[in-house]
N, C-alpha and C positions, 0 to 999 in steps of 0.2 A: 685287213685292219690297218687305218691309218699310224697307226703307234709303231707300224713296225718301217713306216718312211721317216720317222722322224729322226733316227740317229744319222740316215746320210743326209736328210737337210741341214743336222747340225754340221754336219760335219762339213759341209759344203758354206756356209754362216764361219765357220773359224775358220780355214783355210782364205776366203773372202779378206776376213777382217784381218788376216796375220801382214796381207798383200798390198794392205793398202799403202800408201806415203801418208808423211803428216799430214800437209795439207789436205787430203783428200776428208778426216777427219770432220774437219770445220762447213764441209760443202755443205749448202742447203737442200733438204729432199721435198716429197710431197708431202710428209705432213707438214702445217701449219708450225711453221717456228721450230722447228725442229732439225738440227743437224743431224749429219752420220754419228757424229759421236750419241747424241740425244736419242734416236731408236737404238741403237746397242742398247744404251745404259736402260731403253725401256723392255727390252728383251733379258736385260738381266733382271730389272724388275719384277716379270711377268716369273718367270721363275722363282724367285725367292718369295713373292706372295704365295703362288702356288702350294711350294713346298711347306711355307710357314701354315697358311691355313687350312690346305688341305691335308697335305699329312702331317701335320705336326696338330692342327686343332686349335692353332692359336686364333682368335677372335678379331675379325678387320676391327681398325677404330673407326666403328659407327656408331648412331644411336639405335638399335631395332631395323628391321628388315626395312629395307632400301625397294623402289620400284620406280618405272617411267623416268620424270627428269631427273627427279632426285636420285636416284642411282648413276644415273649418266653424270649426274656434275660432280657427284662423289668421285666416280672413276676416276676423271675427269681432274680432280683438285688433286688426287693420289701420285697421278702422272707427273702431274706438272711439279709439284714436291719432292718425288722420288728425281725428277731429271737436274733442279736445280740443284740439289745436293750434289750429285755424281759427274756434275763439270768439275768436282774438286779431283775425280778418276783421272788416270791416266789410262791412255787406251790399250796400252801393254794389260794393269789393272784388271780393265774390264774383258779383255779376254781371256785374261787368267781363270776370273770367274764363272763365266760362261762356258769354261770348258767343263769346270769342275759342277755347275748346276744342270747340265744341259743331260744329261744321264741322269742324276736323279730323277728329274723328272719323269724319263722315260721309266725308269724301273716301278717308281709309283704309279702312273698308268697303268702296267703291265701286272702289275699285283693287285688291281681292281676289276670286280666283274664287267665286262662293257653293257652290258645290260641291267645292272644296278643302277641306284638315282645319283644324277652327277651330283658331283659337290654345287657345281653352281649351272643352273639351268641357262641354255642359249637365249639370251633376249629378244635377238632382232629375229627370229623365229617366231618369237611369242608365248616362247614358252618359261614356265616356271618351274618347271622340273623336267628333263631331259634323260633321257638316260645316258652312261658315261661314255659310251662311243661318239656320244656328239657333242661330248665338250670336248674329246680329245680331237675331235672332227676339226672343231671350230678353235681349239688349239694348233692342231697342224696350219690352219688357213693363217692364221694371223704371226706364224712363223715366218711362213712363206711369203705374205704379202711384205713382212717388215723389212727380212731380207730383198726381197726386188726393188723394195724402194731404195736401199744403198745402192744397190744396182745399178739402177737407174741415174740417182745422184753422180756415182764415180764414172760412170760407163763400162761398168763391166758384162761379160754376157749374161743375159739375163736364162733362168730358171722356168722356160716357158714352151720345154719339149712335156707332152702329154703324159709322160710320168711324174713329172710336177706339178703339171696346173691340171689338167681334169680333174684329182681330187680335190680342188681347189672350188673349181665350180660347181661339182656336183654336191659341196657343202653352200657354197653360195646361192644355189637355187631352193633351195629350203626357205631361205628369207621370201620366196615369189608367196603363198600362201596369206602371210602374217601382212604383205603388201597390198593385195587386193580382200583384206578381210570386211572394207568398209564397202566394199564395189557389190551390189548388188546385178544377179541375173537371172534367166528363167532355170530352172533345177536342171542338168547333164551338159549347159554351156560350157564349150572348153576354147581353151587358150594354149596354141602351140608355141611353144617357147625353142628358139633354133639356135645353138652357138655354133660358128661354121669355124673351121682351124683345126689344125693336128688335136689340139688338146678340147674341142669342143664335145657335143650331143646332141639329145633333144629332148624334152620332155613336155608334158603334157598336165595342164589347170583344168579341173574339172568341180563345177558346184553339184554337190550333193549333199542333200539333207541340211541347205543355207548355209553350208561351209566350203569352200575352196582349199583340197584337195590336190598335191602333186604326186605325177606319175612320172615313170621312166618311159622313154619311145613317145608315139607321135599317135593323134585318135583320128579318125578322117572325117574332114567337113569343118574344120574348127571354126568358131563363130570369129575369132582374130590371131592372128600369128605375128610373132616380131621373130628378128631374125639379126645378128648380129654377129663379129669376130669374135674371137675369142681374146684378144687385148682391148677390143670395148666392153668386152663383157667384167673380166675382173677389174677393169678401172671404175666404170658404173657401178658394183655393186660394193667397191670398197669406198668410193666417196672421191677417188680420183679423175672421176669427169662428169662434169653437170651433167643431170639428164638432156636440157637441152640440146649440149654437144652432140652427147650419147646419139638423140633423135635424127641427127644430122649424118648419123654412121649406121643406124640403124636402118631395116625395110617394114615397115609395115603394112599387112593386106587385112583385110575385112572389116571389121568395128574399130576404126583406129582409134578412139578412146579407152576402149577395152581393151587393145593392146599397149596402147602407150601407160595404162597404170605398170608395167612390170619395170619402165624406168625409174618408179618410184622406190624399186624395192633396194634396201641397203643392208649389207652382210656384215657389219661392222655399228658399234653401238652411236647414234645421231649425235 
């Protein structure tokens, strides 16, 4: 169960942020407009919504259920909100906070069935109800991914031995499905999908019954296969590297259009 990686990530996220210098603070990372200080404060974020909505019951300020863009620009205007406020933080501040939310959280996952309906279903999955192992799933990933982008930004080691990132991408490959949902082909076509590196797999796109289908392991004869690292893999599906690029790092053999839809696929909301 991923819930139970999540205290040494955090704990590995404060130790990071305890270490930095001031200046390292202000550097710019891969999201869009966003310093190291701005994803902290979005990670504290993600926590105090959390905790406020899902355990506590409190009601996001929306108007009625939310889906497609309008959910995305909701999120979206929340972020941006929550981050201009929290430049008034100081980064002592916010890791004070993060210390003290970063266990709630986990104890509230830990007190819910994993197999009960998440609070909030996985979107770029496609789903609308999930069950809670895969929000915590899709929790753990975007912990992880937030921290490597400080990472990244400061140049610290990065978090990308196979006890970190496999679970990473074996939640990231979930989004492959919900990405060829428009792609039509003949019913048992499959798609091997290959991440090569310490922390990689493989897994296996199969249409049956006009739905696309993922599997664990590899089927033989596949109508296309793509094949990829495992740091082009989590930068492609988190929106860290154009498909384009991606293709450029990628191998592709059989139906290369067939293969090439799985650059399309993103594990983080568009």
């Amino acid at each position: 169960m991923l819930v139970n990686r999540l205290p040494a990530l955090h704990r590995e996220l404060i130790a990071l942020l305890r270490g930095l210098e001031a200046s390292d603070w202000e550097l710019p990372t891969a999201c869009a407009l966003w310093s190291v200080r701005d994803i902290t404060a979005h990670l504290l974020d993600d926590d105090l919504r959390r905790l406020s909505f899902h355990r506590d019951g409190q009601a996001p300020p929306a108007a009625g259920p939310l889906a497609g863009r309008a959910l995305i620009d909701f999120v979206n205007a929340m972020n941006a909100e929550w981050v201009a406020v929290a430049r008034r933080m100081s980064p002592r501040l916010l890791i004070d906070l993060l210390e003290l939310t970063g266990p709630w959280v986990v104890e509230l996952f830990r007190a819910t069935d994993p197999f009960a309906p998440a609070h909030w279903g996985v979107t770029w999955a496609g789903d609308t109800e999930s069950p809670h192992w895969f929000d915590v799933g899709r929790d753990y990933t975007e912990r992880w991914l937030h921290q490597q982008q400080i990472r990244d930004a400061v140049g610290a080691p990065p978090l990308t031995a196979r006890e970190w990132l496999h679970p990473v991408l074996d939640l990231f490959v979930r989004a492959l499905p919900h990405a060829y949902a428009a792609t039509t082909a003949p019913s048992q076509t499959t798609v091997r999908v290959t991440v090569e590196g310490e922390a990689g797999g493989a897994w296996t796109l199969r249409r049956e019954n006009g739905i696309w289908r993922l599997y664990g392991g590899v089927a033989p004869s596949p109508a296309a296969a793509i094949a990829m690292s495992d740091d082009t893999a989590w930068r492609l599906f988190s929106k860290g590297l154009a498909p384009e690029a991606a293709r450029a790092r990628a191998r592709l053999e059989g139906d290369q259009a067939l293969a090439a839809v799985a650059l399309g696929a993103l594990a983080v909301l568009a």
